[in-house]
Backbone as CSV, one residue per row, in Angstrom:
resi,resn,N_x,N_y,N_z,CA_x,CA_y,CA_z,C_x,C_y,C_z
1,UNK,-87.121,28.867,59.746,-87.497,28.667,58.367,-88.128,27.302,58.161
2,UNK,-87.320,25.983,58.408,-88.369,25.025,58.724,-89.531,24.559,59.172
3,UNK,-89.640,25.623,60.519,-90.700,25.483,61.296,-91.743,25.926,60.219
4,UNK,-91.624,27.320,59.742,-92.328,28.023,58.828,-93.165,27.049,57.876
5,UNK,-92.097,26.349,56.769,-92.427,25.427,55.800,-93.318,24.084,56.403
6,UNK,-92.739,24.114,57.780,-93.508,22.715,57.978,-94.913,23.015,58.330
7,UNK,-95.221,24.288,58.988,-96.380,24.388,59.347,-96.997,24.885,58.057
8,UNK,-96.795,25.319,56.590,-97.510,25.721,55.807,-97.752,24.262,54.864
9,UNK,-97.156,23.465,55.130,-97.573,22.328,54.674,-98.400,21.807,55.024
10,UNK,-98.305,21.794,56.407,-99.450,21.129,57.412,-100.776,21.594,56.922
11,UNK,-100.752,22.981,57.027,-102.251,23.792,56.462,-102.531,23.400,55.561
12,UNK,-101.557,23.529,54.321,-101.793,23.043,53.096,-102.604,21.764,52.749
13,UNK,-102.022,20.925,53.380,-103.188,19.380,53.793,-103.882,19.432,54.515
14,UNK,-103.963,20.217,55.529,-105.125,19.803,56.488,-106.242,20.868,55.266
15,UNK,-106.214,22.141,54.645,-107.567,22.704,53.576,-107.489,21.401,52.734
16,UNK,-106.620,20.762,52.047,-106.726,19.446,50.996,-107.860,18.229,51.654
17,UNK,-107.558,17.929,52.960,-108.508,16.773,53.594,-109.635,17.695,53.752
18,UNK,-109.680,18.686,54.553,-111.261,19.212,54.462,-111.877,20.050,53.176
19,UNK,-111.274,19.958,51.817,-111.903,20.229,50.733,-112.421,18.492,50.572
20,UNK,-111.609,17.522,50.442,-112.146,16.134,49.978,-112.940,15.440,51.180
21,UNK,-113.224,15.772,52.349,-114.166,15.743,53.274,-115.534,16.051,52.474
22,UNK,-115.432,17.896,51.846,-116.612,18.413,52.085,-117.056,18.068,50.357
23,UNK,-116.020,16.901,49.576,-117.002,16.932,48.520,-117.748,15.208,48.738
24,UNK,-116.542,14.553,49.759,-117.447,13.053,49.540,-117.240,13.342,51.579
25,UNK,-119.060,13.650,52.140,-119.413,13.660,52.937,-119.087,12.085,54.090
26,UNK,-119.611,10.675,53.146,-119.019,9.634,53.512,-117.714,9.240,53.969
27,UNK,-117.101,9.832,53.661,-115.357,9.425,53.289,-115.185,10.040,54.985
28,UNK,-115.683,11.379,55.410,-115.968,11.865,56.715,-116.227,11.137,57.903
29,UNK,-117.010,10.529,57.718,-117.861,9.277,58.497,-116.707,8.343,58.213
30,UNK,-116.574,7.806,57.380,-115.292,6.369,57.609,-114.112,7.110,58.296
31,UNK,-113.682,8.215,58.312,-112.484,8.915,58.640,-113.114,9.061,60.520
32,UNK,-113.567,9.485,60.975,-114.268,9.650,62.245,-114.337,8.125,62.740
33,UNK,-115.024,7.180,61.943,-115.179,6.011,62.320,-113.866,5.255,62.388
34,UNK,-113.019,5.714,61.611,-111.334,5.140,62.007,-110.500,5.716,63.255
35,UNK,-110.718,7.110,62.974,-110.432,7.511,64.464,-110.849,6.903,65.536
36,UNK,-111.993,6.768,65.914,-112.673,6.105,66.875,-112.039,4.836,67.387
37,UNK,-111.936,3.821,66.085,-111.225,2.577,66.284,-109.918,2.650,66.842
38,UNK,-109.430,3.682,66.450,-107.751,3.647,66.920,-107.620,4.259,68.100
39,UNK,-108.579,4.850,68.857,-109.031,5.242,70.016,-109.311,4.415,71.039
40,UNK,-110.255,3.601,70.865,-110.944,2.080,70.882,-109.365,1.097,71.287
41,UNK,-108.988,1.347,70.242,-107.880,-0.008,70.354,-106.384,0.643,71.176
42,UNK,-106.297,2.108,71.225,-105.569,2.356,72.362,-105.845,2.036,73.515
43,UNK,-106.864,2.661,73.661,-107.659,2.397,75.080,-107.421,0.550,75.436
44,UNK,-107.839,-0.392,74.590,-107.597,-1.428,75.450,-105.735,-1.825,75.200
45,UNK,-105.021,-1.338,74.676,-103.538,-1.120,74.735,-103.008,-0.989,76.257
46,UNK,-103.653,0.406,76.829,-103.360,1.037,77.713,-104.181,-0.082,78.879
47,UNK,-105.510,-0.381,78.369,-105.778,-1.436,79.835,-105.171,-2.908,79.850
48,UNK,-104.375,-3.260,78.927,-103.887,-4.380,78.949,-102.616,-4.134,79.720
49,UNK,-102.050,-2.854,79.420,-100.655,-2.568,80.009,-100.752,-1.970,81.840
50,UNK,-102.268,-1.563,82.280,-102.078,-1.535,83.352,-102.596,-2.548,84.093
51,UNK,-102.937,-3.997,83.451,-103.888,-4.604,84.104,-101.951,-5.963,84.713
52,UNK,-101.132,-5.780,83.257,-99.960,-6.293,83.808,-99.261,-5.598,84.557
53,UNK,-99.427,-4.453,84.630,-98.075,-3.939,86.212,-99.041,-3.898,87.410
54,UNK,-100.233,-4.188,87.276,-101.132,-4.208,88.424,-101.037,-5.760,89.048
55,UNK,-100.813,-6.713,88.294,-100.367,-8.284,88.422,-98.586,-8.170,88.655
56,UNK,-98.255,-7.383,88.561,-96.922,-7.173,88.835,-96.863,-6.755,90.298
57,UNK,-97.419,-5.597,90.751,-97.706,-5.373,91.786,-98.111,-6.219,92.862
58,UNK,-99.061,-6.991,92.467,-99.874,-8.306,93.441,-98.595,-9.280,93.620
59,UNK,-98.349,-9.832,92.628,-97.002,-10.382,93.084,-95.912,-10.123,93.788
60,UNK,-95.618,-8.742,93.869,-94.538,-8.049,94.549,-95.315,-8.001,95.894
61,UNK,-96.549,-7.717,96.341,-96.809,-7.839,97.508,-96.808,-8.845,98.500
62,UNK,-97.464,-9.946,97.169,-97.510,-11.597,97.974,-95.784,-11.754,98.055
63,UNK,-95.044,-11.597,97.676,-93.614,-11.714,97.906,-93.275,-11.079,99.201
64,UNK,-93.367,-9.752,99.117,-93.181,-8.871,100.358,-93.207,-9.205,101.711
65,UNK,-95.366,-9.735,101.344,-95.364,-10.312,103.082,-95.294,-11.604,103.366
66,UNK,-94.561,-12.024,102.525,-93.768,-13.940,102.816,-92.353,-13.181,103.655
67,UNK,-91.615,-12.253,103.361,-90.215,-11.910,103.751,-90.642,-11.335,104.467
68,UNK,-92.302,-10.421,105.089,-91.813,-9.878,106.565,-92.486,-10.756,107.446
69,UNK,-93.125,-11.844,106.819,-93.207,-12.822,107.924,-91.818,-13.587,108.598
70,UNK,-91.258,-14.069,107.356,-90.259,-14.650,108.013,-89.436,-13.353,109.082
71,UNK,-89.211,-11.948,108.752,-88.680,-10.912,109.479,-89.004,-10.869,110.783
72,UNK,-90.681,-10.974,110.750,-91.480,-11.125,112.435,-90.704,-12.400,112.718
73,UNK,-90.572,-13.784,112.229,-89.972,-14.828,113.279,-88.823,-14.220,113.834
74,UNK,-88.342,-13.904,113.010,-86.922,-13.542,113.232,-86.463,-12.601,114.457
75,UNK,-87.673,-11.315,114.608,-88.208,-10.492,115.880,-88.112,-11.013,116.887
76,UNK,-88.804,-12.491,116.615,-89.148,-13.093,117.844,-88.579,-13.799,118.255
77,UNK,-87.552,-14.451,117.842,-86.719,-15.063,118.069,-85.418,-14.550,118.848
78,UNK,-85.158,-13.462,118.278,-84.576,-12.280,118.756,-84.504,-11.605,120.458
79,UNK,-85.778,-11.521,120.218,-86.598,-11.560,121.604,-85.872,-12.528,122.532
80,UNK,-86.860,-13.874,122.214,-86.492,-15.305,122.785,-84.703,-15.201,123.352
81,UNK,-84.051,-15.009,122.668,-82.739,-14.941,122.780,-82.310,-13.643,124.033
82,UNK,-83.067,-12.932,124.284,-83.065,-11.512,124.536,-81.828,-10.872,124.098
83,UNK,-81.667,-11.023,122.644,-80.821,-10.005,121.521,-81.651,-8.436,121.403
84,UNK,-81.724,-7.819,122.565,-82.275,-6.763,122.383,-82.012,-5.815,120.924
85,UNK,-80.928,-5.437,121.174,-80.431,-4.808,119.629,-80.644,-5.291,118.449
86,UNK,-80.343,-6.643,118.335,-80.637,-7.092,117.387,-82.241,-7.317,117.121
87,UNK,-82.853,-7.397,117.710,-84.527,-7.168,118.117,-84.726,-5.858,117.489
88,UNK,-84.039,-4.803,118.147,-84.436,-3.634,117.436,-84.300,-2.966,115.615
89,UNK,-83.094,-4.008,115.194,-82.767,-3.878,114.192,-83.381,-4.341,113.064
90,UNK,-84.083,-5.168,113.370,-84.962,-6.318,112.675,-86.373,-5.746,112.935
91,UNK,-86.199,-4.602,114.108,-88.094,-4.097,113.778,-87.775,-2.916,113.303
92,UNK,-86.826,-2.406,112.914,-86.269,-1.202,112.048,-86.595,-1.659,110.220
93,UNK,-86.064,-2.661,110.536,-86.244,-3.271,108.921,-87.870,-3.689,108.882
94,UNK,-88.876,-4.376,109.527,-89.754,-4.487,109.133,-90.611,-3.541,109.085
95,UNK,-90.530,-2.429,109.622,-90.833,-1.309,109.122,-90.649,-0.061,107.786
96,UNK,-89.112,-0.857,107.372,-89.123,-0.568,106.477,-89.507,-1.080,105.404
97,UNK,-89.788,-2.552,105.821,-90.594,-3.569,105.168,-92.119,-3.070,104.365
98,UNK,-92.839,-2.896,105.914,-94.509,-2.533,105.857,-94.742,-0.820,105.022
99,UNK,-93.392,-0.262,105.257,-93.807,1.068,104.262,-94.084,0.590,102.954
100,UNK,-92.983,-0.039,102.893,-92.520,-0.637,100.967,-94.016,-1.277,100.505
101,UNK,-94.769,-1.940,101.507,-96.008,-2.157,101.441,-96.976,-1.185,101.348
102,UNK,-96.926,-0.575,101.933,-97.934,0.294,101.598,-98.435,1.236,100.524
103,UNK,-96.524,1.613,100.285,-96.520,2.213,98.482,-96.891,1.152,97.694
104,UNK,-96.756,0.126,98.028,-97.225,-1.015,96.496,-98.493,-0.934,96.717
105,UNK,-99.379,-0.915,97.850,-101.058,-0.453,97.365,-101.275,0.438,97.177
106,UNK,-100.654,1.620,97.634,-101.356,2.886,97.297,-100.827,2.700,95.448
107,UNK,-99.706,2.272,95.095,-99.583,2.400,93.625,-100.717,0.988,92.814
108,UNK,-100.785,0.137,93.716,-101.661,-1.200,93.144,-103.327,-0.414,93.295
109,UNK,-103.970,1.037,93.794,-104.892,1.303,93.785,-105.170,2.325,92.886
110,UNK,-104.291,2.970,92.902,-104.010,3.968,91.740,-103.994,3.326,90.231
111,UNK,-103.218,1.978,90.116,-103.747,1.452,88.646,-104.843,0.626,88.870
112,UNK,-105.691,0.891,89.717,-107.264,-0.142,90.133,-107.919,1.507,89.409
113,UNK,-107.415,2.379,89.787,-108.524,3.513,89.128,-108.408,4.000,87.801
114,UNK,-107.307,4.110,87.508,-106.727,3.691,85.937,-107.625,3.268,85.031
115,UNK,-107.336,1.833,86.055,-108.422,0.499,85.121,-109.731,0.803,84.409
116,UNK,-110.147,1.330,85.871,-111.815,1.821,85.872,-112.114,2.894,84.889
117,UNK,-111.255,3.801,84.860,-111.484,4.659,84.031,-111.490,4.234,82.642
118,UNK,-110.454,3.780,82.551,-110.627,2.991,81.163,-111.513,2.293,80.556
119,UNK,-111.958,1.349,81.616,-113.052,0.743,81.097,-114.058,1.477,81.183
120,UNK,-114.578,2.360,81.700,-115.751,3.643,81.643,-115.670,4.023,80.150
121,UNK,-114.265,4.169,79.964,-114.465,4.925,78.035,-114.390,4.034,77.537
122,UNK,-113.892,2.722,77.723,-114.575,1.735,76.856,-115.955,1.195,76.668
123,UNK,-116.716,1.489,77.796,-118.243,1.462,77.740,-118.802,2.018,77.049
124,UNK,-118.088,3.420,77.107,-118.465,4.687,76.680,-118.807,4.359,74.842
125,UNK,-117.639,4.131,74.599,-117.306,3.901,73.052,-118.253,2.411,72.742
126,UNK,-118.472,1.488,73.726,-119.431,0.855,73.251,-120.808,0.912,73.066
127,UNK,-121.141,1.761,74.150,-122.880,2.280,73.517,-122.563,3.331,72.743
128,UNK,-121.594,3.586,72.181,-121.894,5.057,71.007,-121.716,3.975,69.482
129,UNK,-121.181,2.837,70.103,-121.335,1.897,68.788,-122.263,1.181,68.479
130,UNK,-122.985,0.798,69.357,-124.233,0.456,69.463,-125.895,0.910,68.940
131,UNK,-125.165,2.332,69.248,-126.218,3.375,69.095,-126.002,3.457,67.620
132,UNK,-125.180,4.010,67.239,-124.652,4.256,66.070,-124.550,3.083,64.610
133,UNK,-125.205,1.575,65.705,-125.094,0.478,64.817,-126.514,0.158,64.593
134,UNK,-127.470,0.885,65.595,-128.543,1.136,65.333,-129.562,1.455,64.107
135,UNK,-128.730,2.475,63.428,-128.641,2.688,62.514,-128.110,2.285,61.266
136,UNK,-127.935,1.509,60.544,-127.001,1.274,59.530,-127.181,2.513,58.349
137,UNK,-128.637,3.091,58.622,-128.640,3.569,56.847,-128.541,5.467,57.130
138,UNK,-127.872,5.720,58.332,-127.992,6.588,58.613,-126.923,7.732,58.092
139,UNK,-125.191,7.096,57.514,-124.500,8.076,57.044,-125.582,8.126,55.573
140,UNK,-125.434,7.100,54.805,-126.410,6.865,53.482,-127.585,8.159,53.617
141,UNK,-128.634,8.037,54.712,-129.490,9.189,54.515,-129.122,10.556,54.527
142,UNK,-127.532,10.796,55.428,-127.826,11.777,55.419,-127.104,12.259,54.685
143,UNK,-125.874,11.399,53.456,-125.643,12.127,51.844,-126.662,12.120,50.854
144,UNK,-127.826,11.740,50.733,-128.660,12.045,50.881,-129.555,13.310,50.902
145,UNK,-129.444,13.239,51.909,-130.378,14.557,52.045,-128.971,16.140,51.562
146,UNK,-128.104,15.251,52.160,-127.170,16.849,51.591,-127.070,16.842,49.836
147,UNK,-127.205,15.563,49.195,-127.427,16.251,47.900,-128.498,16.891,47.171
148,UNK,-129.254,16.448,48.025,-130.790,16.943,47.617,-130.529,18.889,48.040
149,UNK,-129.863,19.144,49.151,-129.770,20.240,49.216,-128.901,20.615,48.364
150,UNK,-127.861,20.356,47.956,-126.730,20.504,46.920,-127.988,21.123,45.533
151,UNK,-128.603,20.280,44.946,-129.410,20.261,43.932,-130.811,21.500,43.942
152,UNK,-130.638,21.498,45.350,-131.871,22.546,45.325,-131.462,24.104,45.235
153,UNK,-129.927,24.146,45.520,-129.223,24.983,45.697,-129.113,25.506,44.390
154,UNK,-128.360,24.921,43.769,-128.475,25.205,42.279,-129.434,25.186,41.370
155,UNK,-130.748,25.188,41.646,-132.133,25.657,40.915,-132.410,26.977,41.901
């Protein structure tokens, strides 16, 4: 029963916005043009938020291979000593080391493509603003021309 009511409300406003759409044509255009912005300003939301776990990442790596360097002395030293076992235990761990590495690039490349993408639709959205700024008198002409059809309609 809720569901019911909520979705006949919904309709109910969404015919209310596209009756006051289709009498002030402009109001359309600022409504599209707000969308856009809040589109716009997600989009760099979302690249600000992967550009910090991607700097999160870089750091976790430069950390990483400071500790399996010191791990290799430690190998080798190991060695030196001929602590065989213990040699082996310590190239057990730096292996588990260099995996842990490898997921942090494959995940530090994966938000490198992220990025890109993002900024592609932010390009995107900037030559459609551009284009579109091209124009200034262009919503203006074309209420405009729809009232002229409005008017011709009714003769």
């Amino acid at each position: 029963m809720t569901d019911n009511w909520l979705n006949n409300l919904e309709k109910d406003l969404q015919a209310k916005l596209e009756d006051l759409l289709k009498i002030n044509p402009l109001q359309e255009s600022l409504l599209q043009n707000q969308n856009q912005q809040d589109v716009f300003h997600s989009l760099l939301i979302r690249q600000k938020s992967i550009a910090q776990k991607a700097n999160l990442k870089r750091h976790e790596l430069l950390s990483l291979a400071e500790n399996i360097k010191e791990w290799k002395k430690k190998e080798v030293k190991a060695k030196q000593y001929e602590a065989i076992e213990l040699a082996d235990q310590v190239r057990q761990h730096l292996t588990k080391l260099m995996e842990l590495g490898r997921l942090l690039w494959l995940e530090l490349d994966e938000l490198g493509i992220q990025h890109k993408k993002i900024q592609n639709d932010l390009d995107s959205f900037s030559n459609k603003n551009h284009a579109s700024q091209s124009n200034p008198h262009a919503p203006w002409e074309k209420l405009e021309i729809e009232k002229e059809l409005d008017l011709l309609k009714k003769v």
